[in-house]
C-alpha positions as a Markdown table, in Angstrom:
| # | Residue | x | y | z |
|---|---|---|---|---|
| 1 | Unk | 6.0 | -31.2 | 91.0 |
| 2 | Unk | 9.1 | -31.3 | 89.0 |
| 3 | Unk | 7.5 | -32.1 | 85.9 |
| 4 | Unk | 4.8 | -30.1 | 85.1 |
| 5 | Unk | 2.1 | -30.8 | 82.9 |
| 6 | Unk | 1.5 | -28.8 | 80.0 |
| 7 | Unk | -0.9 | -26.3 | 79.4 |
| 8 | Unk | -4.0 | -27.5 | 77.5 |
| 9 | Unk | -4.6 | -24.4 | 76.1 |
| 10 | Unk | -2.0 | -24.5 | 72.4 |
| 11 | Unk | -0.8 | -20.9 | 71.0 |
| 12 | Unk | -3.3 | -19.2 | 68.6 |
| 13 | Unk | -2.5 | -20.4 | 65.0 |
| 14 | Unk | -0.8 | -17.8 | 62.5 |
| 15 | Unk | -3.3 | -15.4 | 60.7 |
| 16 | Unk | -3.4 | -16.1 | 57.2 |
| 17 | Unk | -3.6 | -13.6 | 54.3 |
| 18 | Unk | -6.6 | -13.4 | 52.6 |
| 19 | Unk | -7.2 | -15.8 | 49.6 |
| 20 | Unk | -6.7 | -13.6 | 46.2 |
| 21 | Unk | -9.9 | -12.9 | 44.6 |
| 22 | Unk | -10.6 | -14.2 | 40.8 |
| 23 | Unk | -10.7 | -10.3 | 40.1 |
| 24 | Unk | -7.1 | -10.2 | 41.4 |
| 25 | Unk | -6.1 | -12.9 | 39.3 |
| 26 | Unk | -7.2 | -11.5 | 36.1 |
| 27 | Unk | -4.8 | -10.8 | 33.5 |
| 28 | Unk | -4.7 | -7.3 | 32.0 |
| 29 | Unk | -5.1 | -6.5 | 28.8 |
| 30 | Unk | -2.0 | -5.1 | 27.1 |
| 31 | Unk | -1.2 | -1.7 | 25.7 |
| 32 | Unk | -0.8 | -0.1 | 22.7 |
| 33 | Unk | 3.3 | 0.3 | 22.6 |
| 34 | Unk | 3.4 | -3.3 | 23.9 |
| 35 | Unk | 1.2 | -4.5 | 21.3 |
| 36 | Unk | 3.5 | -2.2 | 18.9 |
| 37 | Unk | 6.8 | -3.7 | 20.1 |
| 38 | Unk | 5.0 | -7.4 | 19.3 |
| 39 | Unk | 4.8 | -6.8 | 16.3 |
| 40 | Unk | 7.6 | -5.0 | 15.4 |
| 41 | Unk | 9.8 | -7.9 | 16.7 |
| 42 | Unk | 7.8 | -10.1 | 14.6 |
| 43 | Unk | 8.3 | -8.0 | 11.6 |
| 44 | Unk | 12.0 | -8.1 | 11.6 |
| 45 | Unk | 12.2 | -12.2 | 12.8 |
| 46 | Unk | 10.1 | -12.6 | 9.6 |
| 47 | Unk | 12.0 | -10.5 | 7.9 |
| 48 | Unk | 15.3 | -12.1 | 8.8 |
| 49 | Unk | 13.7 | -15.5 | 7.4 |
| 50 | Unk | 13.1 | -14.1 | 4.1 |
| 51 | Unk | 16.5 | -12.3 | 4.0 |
| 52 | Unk | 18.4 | -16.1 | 4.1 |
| 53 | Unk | 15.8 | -17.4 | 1.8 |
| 54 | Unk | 16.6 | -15.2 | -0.8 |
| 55 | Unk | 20.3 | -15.8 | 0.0 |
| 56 | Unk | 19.5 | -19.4 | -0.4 |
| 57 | Unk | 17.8 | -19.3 | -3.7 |
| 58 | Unk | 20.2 | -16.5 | -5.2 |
| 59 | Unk | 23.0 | -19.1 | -4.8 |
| 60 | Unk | 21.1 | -22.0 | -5.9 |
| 61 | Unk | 18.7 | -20.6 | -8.6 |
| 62 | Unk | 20.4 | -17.2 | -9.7 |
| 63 | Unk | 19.8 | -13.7 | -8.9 |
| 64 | Unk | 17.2 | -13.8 | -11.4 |
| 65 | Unk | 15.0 | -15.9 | -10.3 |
| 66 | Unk | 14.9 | -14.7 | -6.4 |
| 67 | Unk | 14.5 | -11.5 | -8.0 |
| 68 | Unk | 11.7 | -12.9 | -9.6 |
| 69 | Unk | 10.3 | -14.5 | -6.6 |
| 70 | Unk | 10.9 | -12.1 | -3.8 |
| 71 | Unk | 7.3 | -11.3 | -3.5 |
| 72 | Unk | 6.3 | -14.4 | -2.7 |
| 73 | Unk | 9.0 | -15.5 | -0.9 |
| 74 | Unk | 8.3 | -12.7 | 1.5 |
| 75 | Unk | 4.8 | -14.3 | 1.8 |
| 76 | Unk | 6.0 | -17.9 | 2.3 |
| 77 | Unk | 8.4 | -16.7 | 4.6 |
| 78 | Unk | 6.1 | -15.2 | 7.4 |
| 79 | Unk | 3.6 | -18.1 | 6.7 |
| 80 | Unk | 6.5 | -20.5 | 7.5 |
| 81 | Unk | 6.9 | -17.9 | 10.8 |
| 82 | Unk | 3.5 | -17.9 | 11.9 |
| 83 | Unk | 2.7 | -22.1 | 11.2 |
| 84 | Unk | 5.6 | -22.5 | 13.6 |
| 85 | Unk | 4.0 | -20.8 | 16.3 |
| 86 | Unk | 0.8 | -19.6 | 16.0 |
| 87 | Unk | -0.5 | -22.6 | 13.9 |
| 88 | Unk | 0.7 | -24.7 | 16.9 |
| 89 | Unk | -0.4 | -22.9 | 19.6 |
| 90 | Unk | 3.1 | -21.6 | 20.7 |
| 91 | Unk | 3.9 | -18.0 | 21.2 |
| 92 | Unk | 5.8 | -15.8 | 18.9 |
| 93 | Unk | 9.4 | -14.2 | 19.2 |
| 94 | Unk | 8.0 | -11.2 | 19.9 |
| 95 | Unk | 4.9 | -12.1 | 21.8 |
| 96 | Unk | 7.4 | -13.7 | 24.5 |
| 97 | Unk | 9.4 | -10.6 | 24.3 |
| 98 | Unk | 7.1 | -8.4 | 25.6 |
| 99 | Unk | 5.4 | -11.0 | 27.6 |
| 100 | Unk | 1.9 | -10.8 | 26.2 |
| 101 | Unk | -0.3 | -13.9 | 25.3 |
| 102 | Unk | -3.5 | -14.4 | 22.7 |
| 103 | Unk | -6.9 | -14.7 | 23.6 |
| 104 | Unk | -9.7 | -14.6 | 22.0 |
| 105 | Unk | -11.9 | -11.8 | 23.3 |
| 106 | Unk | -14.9 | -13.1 | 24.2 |
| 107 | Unk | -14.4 | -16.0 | 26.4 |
| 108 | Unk | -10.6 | -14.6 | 27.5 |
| 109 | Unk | -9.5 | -18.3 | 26.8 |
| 110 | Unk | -6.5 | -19.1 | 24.4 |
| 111 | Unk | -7.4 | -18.7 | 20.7 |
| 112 | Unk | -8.6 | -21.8 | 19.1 |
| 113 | Unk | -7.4 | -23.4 | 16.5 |
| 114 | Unk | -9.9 | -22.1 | 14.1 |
| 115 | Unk | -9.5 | -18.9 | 14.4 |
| 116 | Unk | -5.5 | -18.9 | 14.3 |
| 117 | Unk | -6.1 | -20.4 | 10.8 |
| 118 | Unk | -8.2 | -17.8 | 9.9 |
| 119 | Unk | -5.9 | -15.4 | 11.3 |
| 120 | Unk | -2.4 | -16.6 | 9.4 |
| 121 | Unk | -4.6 | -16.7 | 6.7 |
| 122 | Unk | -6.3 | -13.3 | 6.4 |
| 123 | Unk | -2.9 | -12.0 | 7.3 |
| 124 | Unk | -0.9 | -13.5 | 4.6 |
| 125 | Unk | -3.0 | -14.2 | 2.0 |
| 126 | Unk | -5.2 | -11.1 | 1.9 |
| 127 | Unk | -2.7 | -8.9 | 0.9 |
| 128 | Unk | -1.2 | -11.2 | -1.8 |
| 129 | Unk | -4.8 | -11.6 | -3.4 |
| 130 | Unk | -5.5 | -8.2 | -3.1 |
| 131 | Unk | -1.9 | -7.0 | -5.1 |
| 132 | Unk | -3.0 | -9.6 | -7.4 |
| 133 | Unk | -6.9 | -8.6 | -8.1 |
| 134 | Unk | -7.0 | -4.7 | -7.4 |
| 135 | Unk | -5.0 | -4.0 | -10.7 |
| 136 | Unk | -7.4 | -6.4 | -12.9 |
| 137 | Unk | -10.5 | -5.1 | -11.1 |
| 138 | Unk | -9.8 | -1.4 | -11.7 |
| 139 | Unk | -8.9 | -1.9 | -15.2 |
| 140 | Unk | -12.3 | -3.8 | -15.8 |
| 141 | Unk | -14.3 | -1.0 | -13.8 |
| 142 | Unk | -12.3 | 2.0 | -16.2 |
| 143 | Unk | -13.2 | 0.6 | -19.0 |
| 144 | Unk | -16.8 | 0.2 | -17.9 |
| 145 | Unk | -17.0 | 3.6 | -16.5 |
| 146 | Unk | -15.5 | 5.0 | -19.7 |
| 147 | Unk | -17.9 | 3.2 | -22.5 |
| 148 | Unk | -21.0 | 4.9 | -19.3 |
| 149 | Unk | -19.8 | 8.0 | -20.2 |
| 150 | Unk | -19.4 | 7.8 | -23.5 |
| 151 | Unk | -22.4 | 6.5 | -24.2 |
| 152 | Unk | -24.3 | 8.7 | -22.0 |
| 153 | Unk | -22.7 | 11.8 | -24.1 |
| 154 | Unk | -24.5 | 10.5 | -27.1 |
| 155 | Unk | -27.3 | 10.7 | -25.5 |
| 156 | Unk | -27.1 | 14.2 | -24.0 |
| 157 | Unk | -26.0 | 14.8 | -27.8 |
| 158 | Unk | -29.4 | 13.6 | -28.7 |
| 159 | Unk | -31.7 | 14.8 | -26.6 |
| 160 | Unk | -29.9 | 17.9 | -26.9 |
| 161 | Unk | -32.5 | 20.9 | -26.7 |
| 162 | Unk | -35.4 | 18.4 | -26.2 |
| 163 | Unk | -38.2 | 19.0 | -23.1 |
| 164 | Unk | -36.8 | 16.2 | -21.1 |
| 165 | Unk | -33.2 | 15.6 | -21.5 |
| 166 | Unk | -31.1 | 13.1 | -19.6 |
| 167 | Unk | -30.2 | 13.9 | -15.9 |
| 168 | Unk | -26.3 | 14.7 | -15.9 |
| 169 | Unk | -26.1 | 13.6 | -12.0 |
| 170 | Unk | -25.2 | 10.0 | -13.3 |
| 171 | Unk | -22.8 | 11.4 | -15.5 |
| 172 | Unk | -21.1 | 13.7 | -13.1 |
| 173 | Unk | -21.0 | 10.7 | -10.6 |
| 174 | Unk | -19.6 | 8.3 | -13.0 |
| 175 | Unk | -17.1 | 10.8 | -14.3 |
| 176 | Unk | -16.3 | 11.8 | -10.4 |
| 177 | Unk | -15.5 | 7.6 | -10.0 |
| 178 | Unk | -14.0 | 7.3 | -12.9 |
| 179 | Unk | -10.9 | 9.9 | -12.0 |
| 180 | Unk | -10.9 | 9.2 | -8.5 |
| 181 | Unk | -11.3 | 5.1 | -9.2 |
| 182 | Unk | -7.5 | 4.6 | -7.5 |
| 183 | Unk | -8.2 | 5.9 | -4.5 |
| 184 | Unk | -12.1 | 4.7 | -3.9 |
| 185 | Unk | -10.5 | 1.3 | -4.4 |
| 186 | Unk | -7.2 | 1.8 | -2.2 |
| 187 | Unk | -7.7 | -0.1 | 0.5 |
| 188 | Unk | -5.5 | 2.5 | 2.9 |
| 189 | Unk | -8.5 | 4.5 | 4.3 |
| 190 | Unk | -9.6 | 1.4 | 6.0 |
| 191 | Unk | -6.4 | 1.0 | 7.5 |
| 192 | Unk | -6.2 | 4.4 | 8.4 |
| 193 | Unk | -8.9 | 4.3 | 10.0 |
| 194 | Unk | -8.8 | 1.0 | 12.2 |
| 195 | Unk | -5.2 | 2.4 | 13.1 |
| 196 | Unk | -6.9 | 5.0 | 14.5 |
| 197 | Unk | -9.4 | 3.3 | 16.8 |
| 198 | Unk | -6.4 | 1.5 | 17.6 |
| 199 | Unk | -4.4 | 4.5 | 19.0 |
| 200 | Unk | -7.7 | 5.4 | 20.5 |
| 201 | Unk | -8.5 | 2.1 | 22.5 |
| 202 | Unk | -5.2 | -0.1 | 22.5 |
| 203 | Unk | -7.2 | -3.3 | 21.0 |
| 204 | Unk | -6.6 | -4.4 | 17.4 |
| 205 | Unk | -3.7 | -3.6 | 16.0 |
| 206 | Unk | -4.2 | -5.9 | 12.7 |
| 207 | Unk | -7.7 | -6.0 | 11.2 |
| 208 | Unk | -7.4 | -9.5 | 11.0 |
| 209 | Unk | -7.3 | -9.5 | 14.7 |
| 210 | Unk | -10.4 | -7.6 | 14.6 |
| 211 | Unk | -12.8 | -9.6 | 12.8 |
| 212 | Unk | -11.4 | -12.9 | 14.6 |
| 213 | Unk | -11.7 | -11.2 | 17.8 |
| 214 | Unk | -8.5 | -12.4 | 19.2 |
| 215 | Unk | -6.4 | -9.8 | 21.7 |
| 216 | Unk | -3.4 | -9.6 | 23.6 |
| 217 | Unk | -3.1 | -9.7 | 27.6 |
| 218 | Unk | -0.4 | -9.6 | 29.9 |
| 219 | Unk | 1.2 | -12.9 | 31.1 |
| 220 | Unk | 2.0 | -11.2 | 34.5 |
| 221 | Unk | 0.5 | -8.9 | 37.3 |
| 222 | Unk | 1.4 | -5.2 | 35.8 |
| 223 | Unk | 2.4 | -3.4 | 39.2 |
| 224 | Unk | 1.3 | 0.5 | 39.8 |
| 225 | Unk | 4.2 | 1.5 | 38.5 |
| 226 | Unk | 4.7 | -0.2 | 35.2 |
| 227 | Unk | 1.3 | 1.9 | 34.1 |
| 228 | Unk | 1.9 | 2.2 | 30.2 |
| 229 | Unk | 1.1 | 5.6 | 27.9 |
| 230 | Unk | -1.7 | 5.1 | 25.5 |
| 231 | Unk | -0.6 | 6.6 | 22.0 |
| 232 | Unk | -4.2 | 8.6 | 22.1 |
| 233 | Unk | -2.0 | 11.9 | 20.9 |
| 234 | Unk | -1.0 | 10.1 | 17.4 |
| 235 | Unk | -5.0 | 8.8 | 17.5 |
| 236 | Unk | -5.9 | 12.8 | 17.6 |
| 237 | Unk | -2.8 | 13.4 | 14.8 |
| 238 | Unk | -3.9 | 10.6 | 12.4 |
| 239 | Unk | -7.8 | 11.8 | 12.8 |
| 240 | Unk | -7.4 | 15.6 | 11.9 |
| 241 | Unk | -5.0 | 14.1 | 9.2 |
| 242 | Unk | -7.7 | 12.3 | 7.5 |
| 243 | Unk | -9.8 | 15.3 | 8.1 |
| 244 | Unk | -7.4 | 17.7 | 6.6 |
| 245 | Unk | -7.2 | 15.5 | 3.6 |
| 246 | Unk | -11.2 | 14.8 | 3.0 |
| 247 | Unk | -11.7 | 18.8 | 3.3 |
| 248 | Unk | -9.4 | 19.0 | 0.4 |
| 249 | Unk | -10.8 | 16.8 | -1.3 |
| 250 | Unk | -14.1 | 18.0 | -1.7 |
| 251 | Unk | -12.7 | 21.9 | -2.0 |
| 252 | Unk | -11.2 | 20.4 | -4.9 |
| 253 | Unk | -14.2 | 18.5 | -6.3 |
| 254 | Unk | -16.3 | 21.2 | -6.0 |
| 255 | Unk | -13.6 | 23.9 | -7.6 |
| 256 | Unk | -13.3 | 21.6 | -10.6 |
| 257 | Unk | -17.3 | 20.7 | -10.9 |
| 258 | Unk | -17.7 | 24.9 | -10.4 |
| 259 | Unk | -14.9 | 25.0 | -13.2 |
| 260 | Unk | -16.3 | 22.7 | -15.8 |
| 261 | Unk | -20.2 | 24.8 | -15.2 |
| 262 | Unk | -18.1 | 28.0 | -16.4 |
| 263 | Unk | -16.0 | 26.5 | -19.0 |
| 264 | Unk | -19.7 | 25.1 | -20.3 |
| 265 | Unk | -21.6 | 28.1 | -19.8 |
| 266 | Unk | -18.6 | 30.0 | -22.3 |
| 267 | Unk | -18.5 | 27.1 | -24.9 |
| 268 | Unk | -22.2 | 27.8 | -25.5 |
| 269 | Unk | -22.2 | 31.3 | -26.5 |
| 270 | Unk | -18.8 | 31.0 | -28.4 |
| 271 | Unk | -18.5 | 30.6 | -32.2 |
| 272 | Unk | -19.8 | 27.4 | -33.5 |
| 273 | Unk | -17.6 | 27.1 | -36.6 |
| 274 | Unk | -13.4 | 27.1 | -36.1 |
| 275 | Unk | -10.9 | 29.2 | -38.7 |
| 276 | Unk | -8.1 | 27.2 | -39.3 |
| 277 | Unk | -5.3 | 28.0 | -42.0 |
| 278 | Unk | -5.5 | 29.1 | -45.4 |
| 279 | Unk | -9.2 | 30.6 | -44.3 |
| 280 | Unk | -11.0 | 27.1 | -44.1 |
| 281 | Unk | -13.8 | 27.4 | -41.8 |
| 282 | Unk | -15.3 | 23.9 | -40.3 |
| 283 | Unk | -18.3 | 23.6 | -37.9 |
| 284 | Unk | -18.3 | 22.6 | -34.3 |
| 285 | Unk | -20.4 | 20.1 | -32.9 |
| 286 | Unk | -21.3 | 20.2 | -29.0 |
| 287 | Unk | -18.8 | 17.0 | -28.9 |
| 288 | Unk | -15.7 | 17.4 | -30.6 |
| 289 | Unk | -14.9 | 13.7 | -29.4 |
| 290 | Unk | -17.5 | 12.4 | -32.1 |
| 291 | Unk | -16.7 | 15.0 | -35.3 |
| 292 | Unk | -14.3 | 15.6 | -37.8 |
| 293 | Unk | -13.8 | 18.4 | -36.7 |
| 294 | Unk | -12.7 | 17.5 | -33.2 |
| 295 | Unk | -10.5 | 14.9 | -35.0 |
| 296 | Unk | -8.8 | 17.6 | -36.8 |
| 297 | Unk | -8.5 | 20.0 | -33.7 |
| 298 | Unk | -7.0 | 17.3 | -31.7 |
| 299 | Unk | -4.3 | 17.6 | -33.9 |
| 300 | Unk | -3.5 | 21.3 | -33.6 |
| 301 | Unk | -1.5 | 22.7 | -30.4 |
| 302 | Unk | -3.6 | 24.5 | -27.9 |
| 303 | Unk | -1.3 | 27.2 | -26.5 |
| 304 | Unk | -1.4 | 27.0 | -22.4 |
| 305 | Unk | -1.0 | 29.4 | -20.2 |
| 306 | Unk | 2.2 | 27.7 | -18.1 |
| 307 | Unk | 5.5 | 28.7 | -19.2 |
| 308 | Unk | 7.3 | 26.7 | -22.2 |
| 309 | Unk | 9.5 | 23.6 | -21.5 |
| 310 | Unk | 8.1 | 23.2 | -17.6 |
| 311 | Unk | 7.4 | 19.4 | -18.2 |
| 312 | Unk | 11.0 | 19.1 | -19.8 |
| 313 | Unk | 12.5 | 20.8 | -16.7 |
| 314 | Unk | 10.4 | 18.9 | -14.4 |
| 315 | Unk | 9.5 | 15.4 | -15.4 |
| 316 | Unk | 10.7 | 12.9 | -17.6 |
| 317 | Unk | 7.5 | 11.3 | -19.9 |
| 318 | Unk | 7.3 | 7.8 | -19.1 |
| 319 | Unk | 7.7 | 5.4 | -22.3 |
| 320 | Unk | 6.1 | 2.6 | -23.4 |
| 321 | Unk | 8.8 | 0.9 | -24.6 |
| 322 | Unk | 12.7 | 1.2 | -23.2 |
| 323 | Unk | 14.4 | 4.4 | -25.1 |
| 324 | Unk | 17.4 | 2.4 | -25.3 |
| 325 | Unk | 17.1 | -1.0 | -26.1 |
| 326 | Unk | 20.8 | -3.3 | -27.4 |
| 327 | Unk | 19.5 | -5.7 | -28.3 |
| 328 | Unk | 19.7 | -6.5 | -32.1 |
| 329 | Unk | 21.2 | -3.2 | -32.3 |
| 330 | Unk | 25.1 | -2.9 | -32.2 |
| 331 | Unk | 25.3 | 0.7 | -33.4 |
| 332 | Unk | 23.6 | 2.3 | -30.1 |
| 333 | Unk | 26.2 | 3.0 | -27.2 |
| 334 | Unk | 28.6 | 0.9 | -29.2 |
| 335 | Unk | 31.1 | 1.8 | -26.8 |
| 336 | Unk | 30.2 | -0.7 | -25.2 |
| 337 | Unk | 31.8 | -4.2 | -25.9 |
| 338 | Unk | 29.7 | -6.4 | -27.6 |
| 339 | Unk | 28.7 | -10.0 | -25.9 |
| 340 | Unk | 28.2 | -10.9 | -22.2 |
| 341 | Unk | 29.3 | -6.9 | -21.5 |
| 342 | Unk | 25.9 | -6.1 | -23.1 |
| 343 | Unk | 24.1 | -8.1 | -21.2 |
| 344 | Unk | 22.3 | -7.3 | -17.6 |
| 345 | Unk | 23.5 | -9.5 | -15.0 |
| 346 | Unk | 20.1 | -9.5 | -13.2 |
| 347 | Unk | 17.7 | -10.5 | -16.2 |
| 348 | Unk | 20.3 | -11.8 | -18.3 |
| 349 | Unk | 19.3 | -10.1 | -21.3 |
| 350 | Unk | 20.5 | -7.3 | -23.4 |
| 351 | Unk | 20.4 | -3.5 | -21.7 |
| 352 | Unk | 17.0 | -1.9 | -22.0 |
| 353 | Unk | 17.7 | 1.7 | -20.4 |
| 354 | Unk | 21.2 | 1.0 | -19.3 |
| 355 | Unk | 21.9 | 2.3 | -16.3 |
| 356 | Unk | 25.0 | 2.8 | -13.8 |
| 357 | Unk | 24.9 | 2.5 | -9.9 |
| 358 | Unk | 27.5 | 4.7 | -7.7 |
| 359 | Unk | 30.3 | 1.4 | -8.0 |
| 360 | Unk | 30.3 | 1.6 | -11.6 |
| 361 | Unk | 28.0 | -1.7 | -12.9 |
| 362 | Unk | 25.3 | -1.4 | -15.5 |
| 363 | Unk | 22.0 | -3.0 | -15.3 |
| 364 | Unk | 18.6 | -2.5 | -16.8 |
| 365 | Unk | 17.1 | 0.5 | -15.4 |
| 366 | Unk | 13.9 | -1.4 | -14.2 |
| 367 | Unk | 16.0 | -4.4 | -13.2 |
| 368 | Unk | 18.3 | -2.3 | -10.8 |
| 369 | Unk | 14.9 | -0.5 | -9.3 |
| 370 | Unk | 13.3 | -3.5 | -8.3 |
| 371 | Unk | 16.6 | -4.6 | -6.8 |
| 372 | Unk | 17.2 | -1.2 | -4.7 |
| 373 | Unk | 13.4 | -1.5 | -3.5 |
| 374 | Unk | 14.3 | -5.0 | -1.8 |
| 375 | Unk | 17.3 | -4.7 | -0.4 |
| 376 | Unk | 19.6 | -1.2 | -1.0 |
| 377 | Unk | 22.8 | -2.4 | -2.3 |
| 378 | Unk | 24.6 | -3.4 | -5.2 |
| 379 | Unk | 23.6 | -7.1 | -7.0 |
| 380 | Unk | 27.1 | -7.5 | -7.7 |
| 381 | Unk | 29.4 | -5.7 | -5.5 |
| 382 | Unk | 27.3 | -5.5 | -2.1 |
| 383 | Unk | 28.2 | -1.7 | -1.8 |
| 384 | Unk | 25.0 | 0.4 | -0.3 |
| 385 | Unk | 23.3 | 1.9 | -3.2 |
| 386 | Unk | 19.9 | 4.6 | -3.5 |
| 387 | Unk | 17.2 | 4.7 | -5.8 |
| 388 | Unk | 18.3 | 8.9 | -5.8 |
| 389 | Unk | 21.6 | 8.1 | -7.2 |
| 390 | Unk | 21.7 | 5.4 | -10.2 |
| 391 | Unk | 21.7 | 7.6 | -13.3 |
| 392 | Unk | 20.7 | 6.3 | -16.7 |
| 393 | Unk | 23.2 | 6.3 | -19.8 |
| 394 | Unk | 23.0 | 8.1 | -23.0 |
| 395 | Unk | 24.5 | 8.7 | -26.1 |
């Protein structure tokens, strides 16, 4: 009896945790100052790539020509970013930073390759064709608007007095376009506004994003306490501050459209002939645009009711052509030496506006502006530099 035999019945197996359900396995969908952070870490890697680009072509091309080309080296330097990762599938600096992953939104799946495309492209060659095309576009629809108007004077002018005259609604709405065609063609509103819903709902931060329906989620299990803060407060800012601004808009259109009714109203019972010197009396038409007289009245100085010399203390008129231009002309500031000394060292051509940054060099006044607007330090010398502070010679 020594040996016993053992008991048939075997100890109860371990109880097992429950299998996670596919709910539990679901990735979140990330937040707003995650999203943020991605793309802020983004900006400055793409950034850093254009920085040693333009060091690279400023030591083998010249200043000038990366000057020249910063534009679209910028552009070529965040394609270069995004066909490294993105075009390939991989993730981005910043998109491993914050640990966050693209899908596209409809099947939760990892964004195909068509709509990456689609997405570098919208996002770097969007902006580059609009910077291109807006300019061109607006000057083609100004000069449209303007020969409208024009011609639909004339025939105001015509019909003048008649039964039927011409509606002026067209007018006033082509006249309303015509001063306000910068901003009806900005395309900042839009972005305003998907910003916005963005602050609002956390999803979208690029509108490219949006119409390739591609969104970030979380590469991990966010736990309880690792809840992030919507930024629904700047949402509510950004929404009364478009509201603010399209109030004052229209109290402004409708103070100048109540103005111009007035100013109207007294042209028609005022005299319809004008005394100028020597007691010559000429006739005014209802458009001095179109008569001699208006010619000749254009001419004379209408006394305003601001205070003299207020544009000269406030603003500097903007010139067509440089004020001070060396070239050809040794006699203007010829204190300074004549050969390479006149010359800018950025367009390497003679001074047009001369103009002296807090080190002491001289450049071109637009030449040095477009430089501070890159980067914010002396071409020559590296010291920091502000737009505020280079001051243009004269004498």
């Amino acid at each position: 009896m020594a040996n016993q035999a053992p008991s048939s019945s075997s100890p109860p197996p371990p109880v097992s945790a429950p299998a996670p359900t596919s709910a539990n396995m679901e990735y979140p969908f990330a937040t707003s100052p995650d999203i943020l952070r991605t793309h802020q870490k983004d900006a400055y890697f793409s950034g850093s790539i254009s920085s040693q680009a333009s060091t690279i072509l400023r030591a083998l091309l010249g200043a000038r020509f990366a000057h020249k080309y910063s534009e679209a080296t910028n552009h070529l330097s965040e394609l270069l970013y995004l066909c490294i990762t993105t075009l390939l599938g991989n993730r981005t600096l910043g998109e491993e930073y914050c640990d966050v992953i693209q899908v596209e939104d409809d099947t939760l799946r990892l964004a195909g390759l068509g709509r990456r495309v689609g997405y570098i492209a919208s996002v770097v060659f969007a902006p580059w064709i609009l910077g291109k095309s807006l300019p061109a576009l607006r000057r083609r629809l100004r000069s449209k608007l303007e020969w409208n108007i024009e011609h639909a004077k004339q025939k105001q002018q015509q019909h003048h007095g008649s039964r039927h005259p011409p509606s002026p609604r067209s007018l006033k709405l082509q006249e309303y376009i015509l001063k306000h065609l910068d901003t009806l063609t900005s395309p900042q509103p839009i972005y305003a506004v998907s910003l916005a819903i963005f602050y609002f709902t956390g999803a979208y931060y690029h509108i490219a994003k949006r119409l390739f329906g591609l969104r970030y989620v979380f590469t991990k299990q966010i736990k309880p306490n690792e809840e992030r803060v919507g930024y629904e407060v700047l949402g509510v800012l950004l929404v009364l501050q478009m509201a603010v601004q399209s109030a004052l808009h229209i109290r402004d259109t409708y103070m100048d459209a109540t103005t111009s009714t007035t100013t109207g109203a007294e042209a028609k019972g005022a005299s319809t002939a004008a005394m100028l010197a020597n007691g010559v009396e000429i006739p005014i038409s209802s458009s001095l645009e179109t008569s001699s007289a208006g010619q000749l009245l254009s001419a004379v100085p209408v006394q305003s009711y601001l205070p003299p010399g207020l544009g000269a203390n406030t603003a500097t008129p903007v010139l067509d052509t440089p004020r001070y231009a060396l070239e050809g002309h040794d006699e203007i500031m010829a204190w300074i030496p004549a050969g390479h000394q006149r010359k800018c060292t950025l367009c390497l051509e003679p001074f047009r506006d001369p103009s002296v940054t807090t080190c002491g060099h001289v450049f071109c006044w637009t030449c040095v502006q477009d430089w501070v607007k890159e980067k914010a330090e002396c071409p020559l010398c590296r010291q920091s530099v502000l737009s505020q502070k280079i001051l243009p010679l004269r004498g």
